[in-house]
RODO-2510 file (C-alpha; in nm, 4 decimals, decimal comma):
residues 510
     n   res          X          Y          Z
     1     x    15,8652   -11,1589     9,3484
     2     x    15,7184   -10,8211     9,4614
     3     x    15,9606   -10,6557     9,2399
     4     x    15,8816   -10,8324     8,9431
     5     x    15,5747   -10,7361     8,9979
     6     x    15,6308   -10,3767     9,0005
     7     x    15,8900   -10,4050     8,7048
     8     x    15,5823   -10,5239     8,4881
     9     x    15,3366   -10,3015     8,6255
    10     x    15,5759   -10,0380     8,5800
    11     x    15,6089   -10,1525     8,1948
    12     x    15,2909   -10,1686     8,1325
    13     x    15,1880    -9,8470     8,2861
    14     x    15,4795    -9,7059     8,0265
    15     x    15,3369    -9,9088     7,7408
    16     x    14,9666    -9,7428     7,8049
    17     x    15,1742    -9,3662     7,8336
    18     x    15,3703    -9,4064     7,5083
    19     x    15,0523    -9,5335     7,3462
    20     x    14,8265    -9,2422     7,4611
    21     x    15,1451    -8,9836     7,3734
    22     x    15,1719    -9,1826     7,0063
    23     x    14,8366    -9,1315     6,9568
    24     x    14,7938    -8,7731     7,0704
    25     x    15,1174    -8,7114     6,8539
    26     x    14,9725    -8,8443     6,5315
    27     x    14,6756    -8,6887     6,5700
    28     x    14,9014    -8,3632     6,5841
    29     x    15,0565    -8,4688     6,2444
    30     x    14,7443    -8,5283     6,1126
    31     x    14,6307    -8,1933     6,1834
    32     x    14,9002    -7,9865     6,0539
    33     x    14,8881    -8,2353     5,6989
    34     x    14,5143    -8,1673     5,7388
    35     x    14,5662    -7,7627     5,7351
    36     x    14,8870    -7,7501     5,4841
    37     x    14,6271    -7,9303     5,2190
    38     x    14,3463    -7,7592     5,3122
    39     x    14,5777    -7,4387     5,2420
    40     x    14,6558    -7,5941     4,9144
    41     x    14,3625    -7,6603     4,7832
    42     x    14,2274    -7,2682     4,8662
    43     x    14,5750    -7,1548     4,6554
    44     x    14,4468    -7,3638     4,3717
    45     x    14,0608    -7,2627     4,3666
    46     x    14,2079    -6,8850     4,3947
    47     x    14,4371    -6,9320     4,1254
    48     x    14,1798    -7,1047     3,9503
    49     x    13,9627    -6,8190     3,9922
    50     x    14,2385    -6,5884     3,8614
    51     x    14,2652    -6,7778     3,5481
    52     x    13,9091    -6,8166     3,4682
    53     x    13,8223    -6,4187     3,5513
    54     x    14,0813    -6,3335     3,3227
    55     x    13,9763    -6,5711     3,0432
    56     x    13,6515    -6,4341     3,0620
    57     x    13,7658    -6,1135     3,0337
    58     x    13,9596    -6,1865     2,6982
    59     x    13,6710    -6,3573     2,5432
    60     x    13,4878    -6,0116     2,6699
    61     x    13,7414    -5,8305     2,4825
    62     x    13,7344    -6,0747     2,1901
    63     x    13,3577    -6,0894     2,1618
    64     x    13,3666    -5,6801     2,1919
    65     x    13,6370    -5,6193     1,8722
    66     x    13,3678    -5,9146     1,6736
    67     x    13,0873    -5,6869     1,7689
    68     x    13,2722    -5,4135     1,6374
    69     x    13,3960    -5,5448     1,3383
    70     x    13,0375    -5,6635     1,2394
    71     x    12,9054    -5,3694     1,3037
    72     x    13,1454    -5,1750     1,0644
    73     x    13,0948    -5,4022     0,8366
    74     x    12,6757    -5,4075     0,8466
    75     x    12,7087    -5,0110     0,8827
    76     x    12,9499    -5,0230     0,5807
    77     x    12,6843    -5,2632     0,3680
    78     x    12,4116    -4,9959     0,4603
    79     x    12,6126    -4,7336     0,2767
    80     x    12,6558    -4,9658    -0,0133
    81     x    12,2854    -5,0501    -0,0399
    82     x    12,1818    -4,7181     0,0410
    83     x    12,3711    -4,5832    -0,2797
    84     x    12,2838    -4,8913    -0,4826
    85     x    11,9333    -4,7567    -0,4324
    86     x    12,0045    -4,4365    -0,5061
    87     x    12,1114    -4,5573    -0,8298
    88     x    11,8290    -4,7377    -0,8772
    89     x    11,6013    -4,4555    -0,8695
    90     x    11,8042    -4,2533    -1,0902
    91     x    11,7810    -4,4852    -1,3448
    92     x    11,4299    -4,5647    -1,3034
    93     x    11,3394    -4,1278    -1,3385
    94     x    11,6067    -4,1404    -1,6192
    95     x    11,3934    -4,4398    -1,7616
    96     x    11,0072    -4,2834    -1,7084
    97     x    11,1627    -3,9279    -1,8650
    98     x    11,3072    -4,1617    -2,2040
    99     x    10,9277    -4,3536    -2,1853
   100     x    10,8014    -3,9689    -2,2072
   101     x    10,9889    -3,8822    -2,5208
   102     x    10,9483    -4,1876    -2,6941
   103     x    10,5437    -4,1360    -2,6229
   104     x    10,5469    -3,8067    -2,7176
   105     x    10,7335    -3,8921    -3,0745
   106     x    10,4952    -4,1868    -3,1073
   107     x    10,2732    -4,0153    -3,1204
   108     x    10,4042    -3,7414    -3,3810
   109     x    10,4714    -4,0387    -3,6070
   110     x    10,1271    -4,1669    -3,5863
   111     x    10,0254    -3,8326    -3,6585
   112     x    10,2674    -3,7677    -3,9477
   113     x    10,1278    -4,1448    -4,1138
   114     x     9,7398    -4,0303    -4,0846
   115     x     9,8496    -3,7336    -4,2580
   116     x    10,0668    -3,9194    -4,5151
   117     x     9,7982    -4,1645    -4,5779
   118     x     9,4971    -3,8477    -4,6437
   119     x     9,7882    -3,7244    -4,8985
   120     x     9,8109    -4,0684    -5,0451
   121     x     9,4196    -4,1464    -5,1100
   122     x     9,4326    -3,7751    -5,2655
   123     x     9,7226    -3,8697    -5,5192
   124     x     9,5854    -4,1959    -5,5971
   125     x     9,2271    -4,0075    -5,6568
   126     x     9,3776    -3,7642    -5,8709
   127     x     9,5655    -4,0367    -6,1016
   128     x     9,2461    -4,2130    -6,1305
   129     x     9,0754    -3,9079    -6,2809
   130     x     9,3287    -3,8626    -6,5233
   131     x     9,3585    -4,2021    -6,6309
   132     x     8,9531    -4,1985    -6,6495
   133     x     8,9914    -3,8587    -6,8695
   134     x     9,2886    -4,0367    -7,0974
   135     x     9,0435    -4,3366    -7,1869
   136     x     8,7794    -4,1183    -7,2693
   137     x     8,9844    -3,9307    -7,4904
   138     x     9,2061    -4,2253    -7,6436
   139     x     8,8778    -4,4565    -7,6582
   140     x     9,0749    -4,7418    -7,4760
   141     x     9,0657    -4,8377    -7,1389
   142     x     9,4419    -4,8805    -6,9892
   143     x     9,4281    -5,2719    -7,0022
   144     x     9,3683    -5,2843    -7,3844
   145     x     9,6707    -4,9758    -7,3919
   146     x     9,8784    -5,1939    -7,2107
   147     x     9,8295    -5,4852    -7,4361
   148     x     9,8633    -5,2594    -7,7873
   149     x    10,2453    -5,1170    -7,6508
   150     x    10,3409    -5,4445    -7,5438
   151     x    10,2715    -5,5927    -7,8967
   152     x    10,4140    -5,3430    -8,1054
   153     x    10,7512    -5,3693    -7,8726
   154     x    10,7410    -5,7641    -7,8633
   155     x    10,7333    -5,7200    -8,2727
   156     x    10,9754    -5,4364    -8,3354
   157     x    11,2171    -5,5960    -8,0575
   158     x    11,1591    -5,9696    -8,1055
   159     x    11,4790    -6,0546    -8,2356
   160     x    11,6780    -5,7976    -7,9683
   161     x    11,4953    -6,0113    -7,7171
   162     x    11,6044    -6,3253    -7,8457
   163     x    11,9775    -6,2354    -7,8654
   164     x    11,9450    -6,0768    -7,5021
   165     x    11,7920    -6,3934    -7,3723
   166     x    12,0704    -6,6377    -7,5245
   167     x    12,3070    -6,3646    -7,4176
   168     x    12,1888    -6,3724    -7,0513
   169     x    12,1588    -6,7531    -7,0484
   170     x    12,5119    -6,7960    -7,2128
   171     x    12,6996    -6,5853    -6,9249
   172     x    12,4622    -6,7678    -6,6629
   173     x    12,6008    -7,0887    -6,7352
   174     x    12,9470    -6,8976    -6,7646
   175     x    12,8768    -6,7751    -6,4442
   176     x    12,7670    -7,0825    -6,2594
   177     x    13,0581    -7,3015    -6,4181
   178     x    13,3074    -7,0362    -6,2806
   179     x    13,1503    -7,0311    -5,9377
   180     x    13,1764    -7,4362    -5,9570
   181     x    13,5189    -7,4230    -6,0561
   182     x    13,5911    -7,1738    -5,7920
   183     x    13,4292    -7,3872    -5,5012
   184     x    13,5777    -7,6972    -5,6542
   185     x    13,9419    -7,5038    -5,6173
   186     x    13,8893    -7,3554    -5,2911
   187     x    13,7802    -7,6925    -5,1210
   188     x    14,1438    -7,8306    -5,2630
   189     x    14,3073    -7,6157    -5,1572
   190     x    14,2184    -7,5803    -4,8132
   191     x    14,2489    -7,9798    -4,7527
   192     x    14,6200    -8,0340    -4,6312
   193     x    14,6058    -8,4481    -4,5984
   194     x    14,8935    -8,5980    -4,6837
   195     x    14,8534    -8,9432    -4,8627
   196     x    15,1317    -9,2338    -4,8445
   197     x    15,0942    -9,5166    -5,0763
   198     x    15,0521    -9,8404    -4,9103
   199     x    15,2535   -10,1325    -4,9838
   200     x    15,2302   -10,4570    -4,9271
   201     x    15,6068   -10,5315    -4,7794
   202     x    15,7429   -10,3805    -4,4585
   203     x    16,1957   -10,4164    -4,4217
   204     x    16,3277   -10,4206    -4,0796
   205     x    16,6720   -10,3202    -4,0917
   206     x    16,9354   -10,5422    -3,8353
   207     x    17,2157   -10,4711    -3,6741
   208     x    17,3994   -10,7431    -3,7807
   209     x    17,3445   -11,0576    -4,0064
   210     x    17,3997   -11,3143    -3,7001
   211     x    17,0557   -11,2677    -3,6054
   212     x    16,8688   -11,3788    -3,9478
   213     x    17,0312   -11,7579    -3,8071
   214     x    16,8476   -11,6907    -3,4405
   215     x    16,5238   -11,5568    -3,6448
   216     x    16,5119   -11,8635    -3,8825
   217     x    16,6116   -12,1132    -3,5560
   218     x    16,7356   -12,4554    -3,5418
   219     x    16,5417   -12,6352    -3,9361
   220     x    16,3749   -12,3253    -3,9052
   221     x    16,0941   -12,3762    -3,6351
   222     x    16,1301   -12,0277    -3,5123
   223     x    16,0563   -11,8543    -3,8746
   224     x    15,7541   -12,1149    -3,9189
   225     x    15,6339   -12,0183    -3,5660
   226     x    15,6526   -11,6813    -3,6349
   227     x    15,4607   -11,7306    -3,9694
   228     x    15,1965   -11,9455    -3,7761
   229     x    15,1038   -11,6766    -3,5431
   230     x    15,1130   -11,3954    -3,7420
   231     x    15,0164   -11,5120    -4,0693
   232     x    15,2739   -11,2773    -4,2434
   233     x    15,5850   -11,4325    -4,4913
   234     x    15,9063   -11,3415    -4,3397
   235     x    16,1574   -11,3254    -4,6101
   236     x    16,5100   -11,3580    -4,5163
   237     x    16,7316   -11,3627    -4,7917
   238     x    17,0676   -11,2415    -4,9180
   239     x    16,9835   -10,8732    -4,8438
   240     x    17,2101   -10,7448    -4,6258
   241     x    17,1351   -10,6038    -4,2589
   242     x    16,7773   -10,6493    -4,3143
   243     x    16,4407   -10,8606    -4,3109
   244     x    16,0718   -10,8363    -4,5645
   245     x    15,7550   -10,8561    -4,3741
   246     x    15,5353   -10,9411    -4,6865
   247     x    15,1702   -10,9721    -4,6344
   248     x    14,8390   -10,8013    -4,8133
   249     x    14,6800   -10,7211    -4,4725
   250     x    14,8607   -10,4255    -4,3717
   251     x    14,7231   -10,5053    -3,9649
   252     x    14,8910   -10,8249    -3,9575
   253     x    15,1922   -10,7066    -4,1086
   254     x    15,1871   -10,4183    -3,8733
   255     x    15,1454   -10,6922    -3,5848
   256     x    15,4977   -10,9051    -3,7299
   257     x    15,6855   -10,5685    -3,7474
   258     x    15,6041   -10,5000    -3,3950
   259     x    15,6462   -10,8525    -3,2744
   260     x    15,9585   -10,9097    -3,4852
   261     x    16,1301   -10,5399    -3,3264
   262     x    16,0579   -10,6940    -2,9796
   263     x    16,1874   -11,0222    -3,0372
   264     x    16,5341   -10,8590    -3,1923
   265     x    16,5253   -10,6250    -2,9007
   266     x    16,5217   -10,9266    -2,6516
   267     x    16,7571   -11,1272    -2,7812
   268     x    16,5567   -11,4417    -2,6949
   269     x    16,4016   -11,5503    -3,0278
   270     x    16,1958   -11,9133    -2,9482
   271     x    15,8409   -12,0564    -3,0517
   272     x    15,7189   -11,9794    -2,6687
   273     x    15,8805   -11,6130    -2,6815
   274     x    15,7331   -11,5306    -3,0275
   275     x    15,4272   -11,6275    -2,9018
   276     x    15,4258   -11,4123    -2,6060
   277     x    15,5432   -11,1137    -2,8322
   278     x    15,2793   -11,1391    -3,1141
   279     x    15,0538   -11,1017    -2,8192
   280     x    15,1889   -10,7723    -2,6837
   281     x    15,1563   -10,6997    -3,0740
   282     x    14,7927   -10,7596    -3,0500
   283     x    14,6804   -10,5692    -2,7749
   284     x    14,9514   -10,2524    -2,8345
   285     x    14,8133   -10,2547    -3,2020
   286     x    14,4488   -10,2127    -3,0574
   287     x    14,5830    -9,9427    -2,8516
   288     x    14,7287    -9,7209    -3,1507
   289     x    14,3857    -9,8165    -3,3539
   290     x    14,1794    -9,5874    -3,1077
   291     x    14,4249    -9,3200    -3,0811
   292     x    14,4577    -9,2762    -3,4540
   293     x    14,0588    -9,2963    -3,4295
   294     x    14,0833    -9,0306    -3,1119
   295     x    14,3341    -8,8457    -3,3310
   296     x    14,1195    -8,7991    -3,6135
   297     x    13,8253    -8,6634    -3,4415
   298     x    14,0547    -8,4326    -3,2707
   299     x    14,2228    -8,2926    -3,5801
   300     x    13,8412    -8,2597    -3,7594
   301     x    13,7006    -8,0929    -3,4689
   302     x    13,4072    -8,3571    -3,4325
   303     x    13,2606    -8,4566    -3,1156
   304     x    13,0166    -8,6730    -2,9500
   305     x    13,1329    -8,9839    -3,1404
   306     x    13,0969    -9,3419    -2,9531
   307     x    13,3718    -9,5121    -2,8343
   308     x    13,3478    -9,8286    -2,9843
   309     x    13,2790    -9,6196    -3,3293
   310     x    13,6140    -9,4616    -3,2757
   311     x    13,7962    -9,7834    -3,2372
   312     x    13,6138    -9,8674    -3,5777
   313     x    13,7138    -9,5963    -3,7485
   314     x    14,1086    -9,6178    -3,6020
   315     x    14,0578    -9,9662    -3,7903
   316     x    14,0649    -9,7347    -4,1270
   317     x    14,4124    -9,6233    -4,0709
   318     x    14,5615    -9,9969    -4,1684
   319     x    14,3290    -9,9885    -4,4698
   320     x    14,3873    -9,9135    -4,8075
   321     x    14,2055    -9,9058    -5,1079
   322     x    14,3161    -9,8850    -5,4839
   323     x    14,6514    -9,7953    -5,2997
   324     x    14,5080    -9,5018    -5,0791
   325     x    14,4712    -9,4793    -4,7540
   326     x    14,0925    -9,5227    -4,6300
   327     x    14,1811    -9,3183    -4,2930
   328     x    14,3563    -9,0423    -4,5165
   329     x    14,0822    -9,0318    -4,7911
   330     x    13,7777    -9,0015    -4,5492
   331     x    13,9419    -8,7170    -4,3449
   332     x    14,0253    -8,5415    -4,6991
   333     x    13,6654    -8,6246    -4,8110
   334     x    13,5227    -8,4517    -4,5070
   335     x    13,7242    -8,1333    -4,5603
   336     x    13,5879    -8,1160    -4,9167
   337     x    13,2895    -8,1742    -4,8188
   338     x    13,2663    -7,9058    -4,5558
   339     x    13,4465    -7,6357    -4,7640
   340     x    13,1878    -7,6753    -5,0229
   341     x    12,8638    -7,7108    -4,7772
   342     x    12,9906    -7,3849    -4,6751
   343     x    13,0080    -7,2157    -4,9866
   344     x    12,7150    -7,3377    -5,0649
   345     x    12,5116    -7,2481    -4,7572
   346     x    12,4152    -7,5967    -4,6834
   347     x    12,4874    -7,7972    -4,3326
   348     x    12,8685    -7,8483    -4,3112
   349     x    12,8465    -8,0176    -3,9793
   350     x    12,6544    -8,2906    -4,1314
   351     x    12,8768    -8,2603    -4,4762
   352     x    13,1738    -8,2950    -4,2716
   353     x    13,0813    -8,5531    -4,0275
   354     x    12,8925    -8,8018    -4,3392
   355     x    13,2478    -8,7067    -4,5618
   356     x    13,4234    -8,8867    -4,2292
   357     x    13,2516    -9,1530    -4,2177
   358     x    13,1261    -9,2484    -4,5900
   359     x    13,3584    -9,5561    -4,5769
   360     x    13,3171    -9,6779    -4,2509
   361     x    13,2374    -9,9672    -4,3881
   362     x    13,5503   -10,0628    -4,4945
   363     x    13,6749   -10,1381    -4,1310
   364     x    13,4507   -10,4131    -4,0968
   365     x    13,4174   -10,5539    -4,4954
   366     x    13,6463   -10,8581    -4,4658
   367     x    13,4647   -10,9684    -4,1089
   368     x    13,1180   -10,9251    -4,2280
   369     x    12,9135   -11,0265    -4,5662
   370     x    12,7773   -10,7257    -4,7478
   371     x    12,9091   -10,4061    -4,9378
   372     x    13,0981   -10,1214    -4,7004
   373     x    12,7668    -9,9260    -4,7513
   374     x    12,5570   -10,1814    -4,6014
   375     x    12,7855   -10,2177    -4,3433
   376     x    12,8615    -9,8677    -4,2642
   377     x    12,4740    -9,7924    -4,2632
   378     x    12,4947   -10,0890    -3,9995
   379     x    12,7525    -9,9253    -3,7880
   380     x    12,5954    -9,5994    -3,7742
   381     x    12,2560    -9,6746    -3,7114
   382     x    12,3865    -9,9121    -3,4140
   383     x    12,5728    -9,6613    -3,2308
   384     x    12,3579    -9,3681    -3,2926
   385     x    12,4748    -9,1406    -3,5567
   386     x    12,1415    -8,9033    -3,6750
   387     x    11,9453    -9,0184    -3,9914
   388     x    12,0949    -8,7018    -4,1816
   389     x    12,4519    -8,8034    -4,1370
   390     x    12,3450    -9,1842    -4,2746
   391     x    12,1379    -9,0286    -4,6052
   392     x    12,4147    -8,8007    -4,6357
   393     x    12,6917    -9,0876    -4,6602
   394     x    12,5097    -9,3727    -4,7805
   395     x    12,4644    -9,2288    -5,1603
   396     x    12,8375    -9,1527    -5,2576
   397     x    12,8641    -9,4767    -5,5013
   398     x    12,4576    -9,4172    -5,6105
   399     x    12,3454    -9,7339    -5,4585
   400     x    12,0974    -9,4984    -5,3057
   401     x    11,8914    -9,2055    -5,4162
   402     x    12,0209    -8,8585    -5,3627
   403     x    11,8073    -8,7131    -5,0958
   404     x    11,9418    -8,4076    -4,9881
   405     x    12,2045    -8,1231    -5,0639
   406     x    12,4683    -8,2675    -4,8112
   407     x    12,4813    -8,5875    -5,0244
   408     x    12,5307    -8,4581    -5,3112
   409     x    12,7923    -8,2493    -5,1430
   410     x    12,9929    -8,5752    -5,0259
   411     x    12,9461    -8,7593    -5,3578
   412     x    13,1387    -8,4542    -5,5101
   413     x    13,3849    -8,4398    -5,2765
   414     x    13,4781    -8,8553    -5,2595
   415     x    13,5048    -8,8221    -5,6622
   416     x    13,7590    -8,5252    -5,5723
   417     x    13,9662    -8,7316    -5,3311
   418     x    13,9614    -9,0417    -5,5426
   419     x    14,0436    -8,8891    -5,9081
   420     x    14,3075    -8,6483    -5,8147
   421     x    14,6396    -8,7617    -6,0036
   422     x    14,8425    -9,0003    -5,7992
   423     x    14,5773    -9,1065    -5,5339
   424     x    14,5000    -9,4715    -5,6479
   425     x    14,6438    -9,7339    -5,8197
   426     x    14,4420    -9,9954    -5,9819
   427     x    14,7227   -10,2490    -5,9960
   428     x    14,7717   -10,2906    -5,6253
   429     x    14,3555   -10,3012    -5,5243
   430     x    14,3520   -10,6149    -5,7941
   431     x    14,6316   -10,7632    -5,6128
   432     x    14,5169   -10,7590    -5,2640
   433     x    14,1681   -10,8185    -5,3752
   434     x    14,2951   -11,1795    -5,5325
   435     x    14,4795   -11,1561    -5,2164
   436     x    14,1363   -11,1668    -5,0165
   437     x    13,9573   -11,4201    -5,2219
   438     x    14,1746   -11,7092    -5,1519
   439     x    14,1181   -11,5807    -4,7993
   440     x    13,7878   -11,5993    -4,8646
   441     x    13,7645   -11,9507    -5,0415
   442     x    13,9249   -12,1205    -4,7510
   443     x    13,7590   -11,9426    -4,4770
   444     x    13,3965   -12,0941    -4,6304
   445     x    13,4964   -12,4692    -4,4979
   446     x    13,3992   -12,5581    -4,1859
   447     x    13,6292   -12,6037    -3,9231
   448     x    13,8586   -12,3773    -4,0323
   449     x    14,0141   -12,1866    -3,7905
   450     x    14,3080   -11,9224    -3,9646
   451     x    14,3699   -11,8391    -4,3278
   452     x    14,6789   -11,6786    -4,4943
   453     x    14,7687   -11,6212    -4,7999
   454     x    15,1320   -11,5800    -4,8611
   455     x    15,4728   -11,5223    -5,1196
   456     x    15,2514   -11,2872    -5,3297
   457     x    14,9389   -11,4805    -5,3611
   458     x    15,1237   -11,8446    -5,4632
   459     x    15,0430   -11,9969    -5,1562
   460     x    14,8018   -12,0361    -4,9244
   461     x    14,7645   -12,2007    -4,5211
   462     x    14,4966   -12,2788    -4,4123
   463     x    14,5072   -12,3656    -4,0024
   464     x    14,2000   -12,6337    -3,9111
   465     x    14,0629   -12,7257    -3,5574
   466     x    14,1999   -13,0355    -3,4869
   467     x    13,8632   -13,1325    -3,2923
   468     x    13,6594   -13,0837    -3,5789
   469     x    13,8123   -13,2076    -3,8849
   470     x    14,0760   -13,5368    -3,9033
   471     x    14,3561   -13,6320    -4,0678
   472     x    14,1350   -13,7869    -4,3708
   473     x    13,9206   -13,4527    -4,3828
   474     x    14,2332   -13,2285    -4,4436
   475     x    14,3262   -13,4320    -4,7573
   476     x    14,0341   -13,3936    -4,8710
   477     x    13,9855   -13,0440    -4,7555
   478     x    14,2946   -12,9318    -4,9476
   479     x    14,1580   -13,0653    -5,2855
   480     x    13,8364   -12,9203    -5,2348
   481     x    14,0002   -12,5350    -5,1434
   482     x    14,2768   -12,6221    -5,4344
   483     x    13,9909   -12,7264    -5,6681
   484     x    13,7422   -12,4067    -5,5626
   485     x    14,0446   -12,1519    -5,6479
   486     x    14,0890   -12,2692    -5,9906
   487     x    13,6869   -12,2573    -6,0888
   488     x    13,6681   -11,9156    -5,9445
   489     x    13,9888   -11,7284    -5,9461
   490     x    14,2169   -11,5969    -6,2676
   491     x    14,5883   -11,6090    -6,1678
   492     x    14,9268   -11,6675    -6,3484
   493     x    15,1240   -11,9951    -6,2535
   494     x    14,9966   -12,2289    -5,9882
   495     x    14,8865   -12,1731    -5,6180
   496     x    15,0362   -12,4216    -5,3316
   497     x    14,7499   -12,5091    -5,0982
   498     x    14,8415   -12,6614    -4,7284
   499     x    14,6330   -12,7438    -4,5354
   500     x    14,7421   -12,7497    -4,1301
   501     x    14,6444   -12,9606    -3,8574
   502     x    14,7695   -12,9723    -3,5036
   503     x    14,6853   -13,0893    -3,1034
   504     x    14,8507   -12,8860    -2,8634
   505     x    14,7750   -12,9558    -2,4638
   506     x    14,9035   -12,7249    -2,2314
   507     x    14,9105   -12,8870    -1,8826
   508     x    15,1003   -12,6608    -1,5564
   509     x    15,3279   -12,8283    -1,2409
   510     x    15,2226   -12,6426    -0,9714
***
């Protein structure tokens, strides 16, 4: 039992050691981790030190080449101003010593006209003595001389007079006719626009005669689709390779060709197709009106023109009148116009710019009631064209008086444009013009919603709203347009009237 005892006290008195000893021995360790960090840590703030002594000294160094740099520069900028001034005062004693000189002569010429003026009064004293002494002696005063030799010359030269007078006036009017004819010839000659006459049929050539079957389609609803929505005749007969857009409105016709090239180039030719293609007609068709409008102002050098007036005036390129083109004939006009304005020292700017846009009108005229001058006076004033340019233009067919030179001006030159051999032909205006007014019959009903006239003028469609007017109305419709055409209108052979009604409903499965 006793040695039990003393095992355990014995263990625990070697438990207690080996603690103590543990602990003294970390506390060692912990002391020598203590000092390696510690020794660490002064490395790093010397290095650091190191590293931010030298950094200062490059910025030092740095900061000491800027310093230097600037100051060359300032020092050099000192020089420069330094001489600038120098210059400056050399030009200002240059300047005081040419003041001097010009005083000094000033006053030599003011001294030179006294002295010129005392000589003067002396010479004008003197001839009034002797023209005092001459009266005395010739018992007239120089009035009543004057008259006497004026008298006997009119009577001994009377007739010499006469002759020279008629002679003078004769080679004035010489004169002014061969300055007219001169201007008149110049102004030609400098206009270059060419002039294509318009026709009222457009051919599209095919590659090969199985498509006329796919463009007429099955009892022909693709060709009367196509007619529908463009409002053109497409003839397809026994003309090989080829197609005739015919219709009197050279936009719409324009429109079919475009539609029509499309269509052949797709090879899908249907009523839905043609009606997505006449659209892309539509809205490229607008797109080539304003550039020939944007083209035109380029090539006449006029700016500051509104937008919306330059889409009206691209409208002029698919116009024609007597034949001519309205586009080609306005741009001619205004070249005229400003040739001769500038012979004749007058504005050419406003010549030129009124010459453009005398027939504005014209884009508009089968839209809105009223001559193309009314209309064109319209336009202008709306989209702020000056009060010059709208005298200038609105006189050139004398429904207005001629108010200034520039008017006159564009009067001449239109008459140029239009008479010139080969510019218009009569035969074709009449045409479209009967062309118009069935157009214009129909389109007077209401509830009409489309118009063409088609084959040359011997028939004409007439497309109603189907909400407005019912089956009863467009019998009776049709007599009333048929019977309105034959009060009003002169034309050979008969004229087929239809008359078209039709509900479509579009509804989409979604």
């Amino acid at each position: 039992m006793d040695q039990i005892i003393i095992i355990f006290i014995a263990a625990v008195v070697a438990l207690v050691a080996g603690c103590i000893i543990g602990y003294y021995a970390r506390q060692s360790l912990a002391k020598k981790r203590a000092g390696s960090l510690e020794a660490k840590l002064i490395k790093k703030v010397q290095q650091t030190k190191e590293e931010t002594a030298q950094l200062v000294k490059d910025a030092q160094s740095k900061a000491s080449k800027i310093l230097e740099t600037s100051q060359k520069e300032v020092d050099e900028r000192r020089r420069e101003f330094l001489k600038a001034q120098q210059l400056i005062l050399d030009r200002e004693k240059l300047l005081e010593g040419k003041i001097e000189a010009f005083d000094k002569k000033e006053v030599d010429i003011l001294d030179k006209a006294e002295k010129l003026k005392i000589a003067k009064e002396g010479v004008d004293a003197l001839r009034l003595q002797a023209e005092s002494k001459l009266e005395k002696v010739a018992s007239l005063t120089r009035e009543d001389a004057k008259k006497e030799l004026l008298a006997l010359v009119e009577v001994d030269s009377q007739k010499d007079i006469l002759e020279r007078i008629k002679k003078l006036d004769q080679s004035g009017q010489d004169t002014l006719a061969l300055r007219a004819r001169e201007i008149v010839t110049l102004a030609i000659q400098k206009c270059a626009v060419n002039h294509t006459l318009e026709l009222s049929t457009t051919t599209i050539t095919l590659s090969s005669e199985d498509i006329k079957g796919r463009i007429i389609g099955k009892e022909g609803r693709n060709i009367k689709a196509f007619e529908k929505l463009t409002g053109v005749e497409l003839i397809v007969d026994d003309t090989p390779d080829s197609v005739v857009i015919s219709c009197f409105n050279p936009v719409r016709r324009q429109i079919a060709k475009m539609a029509l090239d499309k269509l052949i180039q797709d090879g899908r030719i249907q009523p839905a197709k043609i009606e997505e293609k006449v659209e892309e007609a539509k809205q490229e068709i607008s797109k080539v009106i304003k550039e020939a409008g944007e083209k035109t102002l380029y090539d006449m050098n006029i700016l500051g023109v509104n937008d919306k007036l330059v889409q009206i005036l691209g409208r002029l390129y698919y116009r024609t009148s007597y034949g001519q083109n309205v586009l080609q004939h306005s741009m001619e006009v205004a070249l005229i116009a400003q040739t001769i304005a500038e012979e004749l020292k007058a504005n050419a700017q406003v010549a030129k710019r009124a010459g453009l846009f005398h027939d504005i009108g014209k884009a508009l005229d089968q839209q809105m009631e009223g001559s193309h001058i009314e209309i064109g006076i319209k336009i202008l004033e709306k989209f702020g064209e000056k009060e010059e340019i709208i005298h200038a233009m609105r006189s050139h067919h004398g429904d207005y008086p001629v108010d200034s030179i520039e008017a006159a001006i564009v009067i001449v030159a239109d008459s140029i444009s239009a008479s010139r051999p080969g510019a218009r032909k009569d035969t074709i205006e009449n045409y479209l013009q009967r062309l118009k007014a069935l157009e214009d019959i129909a389109n007077r009903f209401e509830g009409v919603e489309k118009t063409y006239a088609i084959q040359a003028g011997r028939e004409i469609r007439v497309f109603v709203k189907a909400d407005k007017v019912d089956d009863l109305g467009v019998s009776k419709m049709a007599r009333q347009i048929a019977a309105n055409i034959e009060e009003e209108l002169k034309y050979p052979g008969e004229i087929k009237v239809t008359v078209i009604r039709e509900n479509r409903v579009v509804e989409y499965a979604r």
